[in-house]
C-alpha positions in Angstrom: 13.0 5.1 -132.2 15.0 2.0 -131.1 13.1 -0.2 -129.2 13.7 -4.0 -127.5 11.6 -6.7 -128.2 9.5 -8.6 -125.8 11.0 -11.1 -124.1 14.6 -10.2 -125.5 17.4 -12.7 -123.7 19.5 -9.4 -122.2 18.9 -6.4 -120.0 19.6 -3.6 -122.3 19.4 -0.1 -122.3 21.0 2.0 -125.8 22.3 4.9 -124.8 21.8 8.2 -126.2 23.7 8.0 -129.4 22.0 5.1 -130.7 24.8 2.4 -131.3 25.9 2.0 -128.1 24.7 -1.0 -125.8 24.0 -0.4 -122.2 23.8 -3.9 -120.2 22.3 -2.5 -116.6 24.1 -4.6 -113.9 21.3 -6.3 -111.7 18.2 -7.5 -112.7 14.7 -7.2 -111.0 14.8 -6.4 -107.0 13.5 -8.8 -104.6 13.3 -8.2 -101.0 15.2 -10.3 -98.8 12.4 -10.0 -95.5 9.3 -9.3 -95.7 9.7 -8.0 -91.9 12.2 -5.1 -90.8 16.1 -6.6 -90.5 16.4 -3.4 -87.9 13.4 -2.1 -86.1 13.6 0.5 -82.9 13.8 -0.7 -79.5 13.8 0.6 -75.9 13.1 3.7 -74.7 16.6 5.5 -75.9 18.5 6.9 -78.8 16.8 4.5 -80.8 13.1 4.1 -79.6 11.3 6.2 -82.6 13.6 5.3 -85.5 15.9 3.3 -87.0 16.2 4.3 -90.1 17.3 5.6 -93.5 21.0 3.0 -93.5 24.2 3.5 -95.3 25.8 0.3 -95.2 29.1 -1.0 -96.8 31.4 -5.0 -96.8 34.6 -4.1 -94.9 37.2 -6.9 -94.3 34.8 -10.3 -93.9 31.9 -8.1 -92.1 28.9 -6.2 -93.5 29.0 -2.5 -91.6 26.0 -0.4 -91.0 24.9 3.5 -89.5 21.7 4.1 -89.4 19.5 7.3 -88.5 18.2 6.3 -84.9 15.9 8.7 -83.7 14.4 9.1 -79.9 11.1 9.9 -78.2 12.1 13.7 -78.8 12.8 13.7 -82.2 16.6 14.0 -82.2 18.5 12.0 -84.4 21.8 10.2 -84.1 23.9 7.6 -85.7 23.9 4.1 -84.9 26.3 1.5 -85.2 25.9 -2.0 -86.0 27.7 -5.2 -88.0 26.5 -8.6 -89.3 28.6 -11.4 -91.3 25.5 -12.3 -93.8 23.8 -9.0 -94.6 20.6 -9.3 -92.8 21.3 -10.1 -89.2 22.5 -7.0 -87.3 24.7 -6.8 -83.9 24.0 -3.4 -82.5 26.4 -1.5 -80.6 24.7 -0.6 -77.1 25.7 3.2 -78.1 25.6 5.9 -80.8 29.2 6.7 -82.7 27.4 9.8 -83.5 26.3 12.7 -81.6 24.7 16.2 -82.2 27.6 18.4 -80.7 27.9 21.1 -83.5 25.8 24.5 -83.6 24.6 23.3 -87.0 22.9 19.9 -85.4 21.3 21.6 -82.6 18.0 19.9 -81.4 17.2 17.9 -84.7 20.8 15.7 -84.4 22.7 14.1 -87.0 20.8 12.1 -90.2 20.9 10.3 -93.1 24.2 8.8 -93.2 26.5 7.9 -96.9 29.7 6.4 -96.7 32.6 6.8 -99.0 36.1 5.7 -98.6 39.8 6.6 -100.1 43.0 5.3 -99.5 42.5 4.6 -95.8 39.9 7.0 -94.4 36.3 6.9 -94.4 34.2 10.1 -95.7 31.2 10.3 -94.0 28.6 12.6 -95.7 25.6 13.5 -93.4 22.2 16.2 -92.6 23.3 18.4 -90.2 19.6 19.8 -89.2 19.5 22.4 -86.3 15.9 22.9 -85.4 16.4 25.8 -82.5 17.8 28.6 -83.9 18.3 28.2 -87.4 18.2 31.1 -90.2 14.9 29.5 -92.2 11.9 29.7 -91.0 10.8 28.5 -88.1 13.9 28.7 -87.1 14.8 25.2 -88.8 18.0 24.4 -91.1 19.3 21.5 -92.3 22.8 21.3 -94.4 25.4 18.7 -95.9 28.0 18.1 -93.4 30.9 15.5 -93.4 32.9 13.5 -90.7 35.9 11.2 -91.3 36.9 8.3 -89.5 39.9 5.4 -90.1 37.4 2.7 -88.0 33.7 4.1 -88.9 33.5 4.6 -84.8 35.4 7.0 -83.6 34.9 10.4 -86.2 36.1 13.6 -86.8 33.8 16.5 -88.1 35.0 18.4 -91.1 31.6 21.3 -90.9 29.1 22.2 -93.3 30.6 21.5 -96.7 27.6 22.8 -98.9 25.4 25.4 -96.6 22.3 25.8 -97.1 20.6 29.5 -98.6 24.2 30.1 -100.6 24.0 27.8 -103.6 23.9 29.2 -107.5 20.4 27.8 -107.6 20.3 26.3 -104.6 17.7 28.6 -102.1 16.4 26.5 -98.8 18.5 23.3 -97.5 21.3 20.9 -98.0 21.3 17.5 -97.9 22.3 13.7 -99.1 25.6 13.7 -100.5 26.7 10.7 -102.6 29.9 10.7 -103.3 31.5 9.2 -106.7 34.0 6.8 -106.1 36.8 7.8 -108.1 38.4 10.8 -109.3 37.3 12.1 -112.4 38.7 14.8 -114.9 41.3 15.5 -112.0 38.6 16.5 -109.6 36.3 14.6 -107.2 32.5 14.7 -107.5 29.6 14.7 -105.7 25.4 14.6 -106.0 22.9 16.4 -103.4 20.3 17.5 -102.6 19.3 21.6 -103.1 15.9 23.3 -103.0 15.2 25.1 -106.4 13.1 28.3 -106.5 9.1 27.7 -107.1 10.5 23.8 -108.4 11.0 22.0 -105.0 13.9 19.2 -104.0 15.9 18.5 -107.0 19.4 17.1 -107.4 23.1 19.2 -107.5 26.3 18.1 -108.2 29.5 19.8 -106.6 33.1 19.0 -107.0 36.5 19.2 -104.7 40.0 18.9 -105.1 40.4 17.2 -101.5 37.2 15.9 -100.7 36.7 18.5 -97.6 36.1 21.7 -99.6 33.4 21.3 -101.9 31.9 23.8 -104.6 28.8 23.8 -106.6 29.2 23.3 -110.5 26.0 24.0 -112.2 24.2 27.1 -111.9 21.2 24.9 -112.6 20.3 21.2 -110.8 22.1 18.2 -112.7 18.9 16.4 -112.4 15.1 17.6 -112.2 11.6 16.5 -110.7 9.2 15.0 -114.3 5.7 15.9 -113.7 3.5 12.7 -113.8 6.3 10.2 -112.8 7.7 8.7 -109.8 9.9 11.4 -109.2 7.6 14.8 -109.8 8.4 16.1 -106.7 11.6 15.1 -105.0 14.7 13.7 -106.8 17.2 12.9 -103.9 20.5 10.6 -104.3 20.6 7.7 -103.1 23.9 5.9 -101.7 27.0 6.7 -103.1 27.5 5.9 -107.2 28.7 3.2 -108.5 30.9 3.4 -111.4 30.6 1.0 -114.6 32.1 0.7 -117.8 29.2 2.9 -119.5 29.5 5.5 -117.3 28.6 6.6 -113.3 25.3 4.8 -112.1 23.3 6.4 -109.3 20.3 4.6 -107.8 18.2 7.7 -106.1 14.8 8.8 -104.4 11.9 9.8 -106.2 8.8 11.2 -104.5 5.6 11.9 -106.6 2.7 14.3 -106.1 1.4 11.8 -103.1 4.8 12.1 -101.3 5.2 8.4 -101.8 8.6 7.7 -102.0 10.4 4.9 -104.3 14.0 4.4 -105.6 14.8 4.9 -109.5 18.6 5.1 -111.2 20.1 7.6 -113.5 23.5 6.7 -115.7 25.9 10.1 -116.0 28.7 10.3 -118.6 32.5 8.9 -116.8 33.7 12.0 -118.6 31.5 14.5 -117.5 29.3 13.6 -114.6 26.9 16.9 -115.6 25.8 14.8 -118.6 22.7 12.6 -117.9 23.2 9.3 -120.7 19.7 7.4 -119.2 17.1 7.5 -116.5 14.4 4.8 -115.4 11.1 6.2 -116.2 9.5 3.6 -113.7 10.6 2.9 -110.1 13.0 -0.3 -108.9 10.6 -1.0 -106.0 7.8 1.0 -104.4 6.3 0.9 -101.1 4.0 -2.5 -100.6 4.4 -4.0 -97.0 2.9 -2.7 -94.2 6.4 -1.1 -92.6 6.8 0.7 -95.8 3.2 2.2 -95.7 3.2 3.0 -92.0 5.1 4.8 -89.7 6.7 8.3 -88.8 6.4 9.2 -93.0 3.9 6.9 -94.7 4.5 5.0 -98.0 8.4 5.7 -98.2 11.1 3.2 -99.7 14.3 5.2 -99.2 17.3 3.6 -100.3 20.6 5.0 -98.7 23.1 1.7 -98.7 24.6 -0.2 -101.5 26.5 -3.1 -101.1 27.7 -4.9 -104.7 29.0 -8.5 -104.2 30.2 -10.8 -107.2 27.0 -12.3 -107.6 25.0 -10.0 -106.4 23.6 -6.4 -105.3 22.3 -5.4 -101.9 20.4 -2.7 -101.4 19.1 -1.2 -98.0 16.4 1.4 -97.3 14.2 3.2 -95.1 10.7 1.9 -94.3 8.5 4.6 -93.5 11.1 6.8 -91.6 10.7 4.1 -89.2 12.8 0.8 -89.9 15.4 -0.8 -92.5 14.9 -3.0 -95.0 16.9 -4.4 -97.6 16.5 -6.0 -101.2 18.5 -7.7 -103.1 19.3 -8.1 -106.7 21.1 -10.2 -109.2 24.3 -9.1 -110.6 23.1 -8.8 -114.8 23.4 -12.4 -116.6 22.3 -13.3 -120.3 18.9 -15.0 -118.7 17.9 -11.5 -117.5 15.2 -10.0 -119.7 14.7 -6.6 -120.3 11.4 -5.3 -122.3 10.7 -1.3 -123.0 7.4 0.1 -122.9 8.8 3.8 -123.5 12.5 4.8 -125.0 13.1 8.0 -125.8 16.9 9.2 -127.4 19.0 11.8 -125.8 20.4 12.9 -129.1 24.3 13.4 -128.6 25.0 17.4 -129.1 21.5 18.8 -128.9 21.6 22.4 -127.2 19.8 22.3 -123.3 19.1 19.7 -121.3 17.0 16.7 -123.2 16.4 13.3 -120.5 16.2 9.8 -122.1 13.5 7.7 -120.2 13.2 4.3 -119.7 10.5 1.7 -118.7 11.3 -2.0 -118.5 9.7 -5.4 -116.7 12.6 -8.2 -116.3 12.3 -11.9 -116.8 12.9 -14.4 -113.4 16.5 -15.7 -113.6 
């Protein structure tokens, strides 16, 4: 066993095979408010939530849809833009509406934003809470829109429906979409419901980013008893991709249902193949707005934006309000110290994770 020593001048990470170096590329997460940079307001779409953002830097403007939910409980998606990050102009009105059969009553949710050449794929929760096929009558499924302007969109359906998957056997949700083509094919991570195991993470892949099919008969990525993530592993905002592979920053949930983000590196070649996983989470829930509100203790991180200099990263408070944190782009001054390593031997037959735990130095 490989391990770092304390107070080693990089932040490291060997990967699987043992003589390979792994430089993660921010450093230690520090919020940017201690209070809510979007909070709900009114008595409209958006007086119960505002929530849960994907956010992303087009042209000299920072753009962000958000889950806004009303006094009922349906959900839409709000619009709104700010030049530094952390101040927000809302538009007076949703760009997104429940219309389709599939959002019926519960609305639209939980918004991830990917674009090619010149169009905008917008990955979102259909949930129909009136006359679903699951019980109670309640559904909710991966849906996508597209869009040239992130206003004015086009629905493309339910691209992976819920009930229908290889392993897959209750809903759909969260898709995080990788950024380039890979092996030919584009790729995706989700959310699926395994039999008797909970929320655990899929991965599908398409030839025109509309059509989408599962790829595993099993979930790319499980639930570990005893960590943050023993009972939900959901992705997180769309992947970014790095010279070591495809880093995705995702949800955990534990046996408390207390929500907090960790990352997990996948092989460029084969995005199936897990290379490294944090073992301890990049922020957990601390301020008040994360511990209280419509779903208590809940950092939920659903926008990325990477800048030369550094990352920033906005979440969910509480199914309530947004946040956001921000982190370093990687240096030599950023420290990295394991507590726990464990090698994912290159070859070995079934799935084996590699878990790592690590503190970082101030830079």
């Amino acid at each position: 066993m490989l391990l770092a020593p304390l107070g080693a001048p990089l932040l490291l990470f060997v990967l699987a095979w043992g003589s390979a170096v792994y430089r993660l590329p921010f450093a230690k997460w520090k919020r940017l408010s201690t209070a809510p940079i979007l909070a709900p307001r009114g008595h409209g779409f958006e007086s119960a939530g505002t929530f849960n953002p994907a956010v992303v830097r087009w042209g000299r403007k920072f753009t962000m849809l958000y889950r806004a939910q009303d006094a009922r409980g349906t959900s839409v998606l709000g619009y709104a833009t700010s030049q530094d990050g952390i101040h927000f102009t809302r538009r007076s009105a949703p760009v997104l509406t429940p219309q389709a059969p599939y959002e019926r009553g519960g609305g639209v949710e939980d918004p991830r934003l990917a674009r090619f050449n010149n169009t905008w794929y917008l990955t979102y929760t259909g949930y129909n809470n009136v006359d679903g096929r699951g019980p109670e009558h309640k559904d909710a499924q991966l849906c996508l829109a597209t869009s040239c302007d992130l206003i004015h969109w086009q629905r493309q359906g339910v691209i992976l429906a819920a009930y229908q998957g290889s392993w897959n056997v209750g809903w759909t949700k969260s898709g995080a979409i990788v950024p380039e083509k890979i092996n030919g094919r584009y790729w995706m991570y989700y959310l699926g419901d395994a039999r008797n195991r909970g929320s655990q993470m899929g991965v599908a892949e398409s030839d025109d980013l509309v059509h989408w099919r599962n790829v595993l008969s099993r979930p790319v990525l499980t639930s570990r008893p005893g960590l943050f993530d023993s009972r939900v592993v959901e992705p997180g905002p769309p992947p970014v991709i790095v010279p070591q592979g495809i880093l995705l920053v995702y949800n955990g949930a534990d046996d408390h249902l207390v929500y907090s983000p960790g990352w997990v590196l996948f092989d460029l070649y084969d995005p199936t193949r897990v290379l490294a996983r944090a073992g301890a989470p990049l922020l957990r829930p601390e301020l008040s707005w994360e511990k209280v509100g419509q779903v208590p203790n809940v950092v939920f991180v659903e926008g990325l934006v990477r800048l030369p200099r550094r990352w920033l990263f906005y979440y969910g408070g509480a199914d309530r309000t947004v946040g956001v944190a921000e982190a370093n782009a990687a240096t030599a001054r950023a420290e990295l110290n394991f507590f726990r390593y464990q090698r994912l031997a290159a070859g070995l037959a079934g799935p084996v994770e590699e878990v790592a735990t690590w503190h970082w130095g101030e830079e």
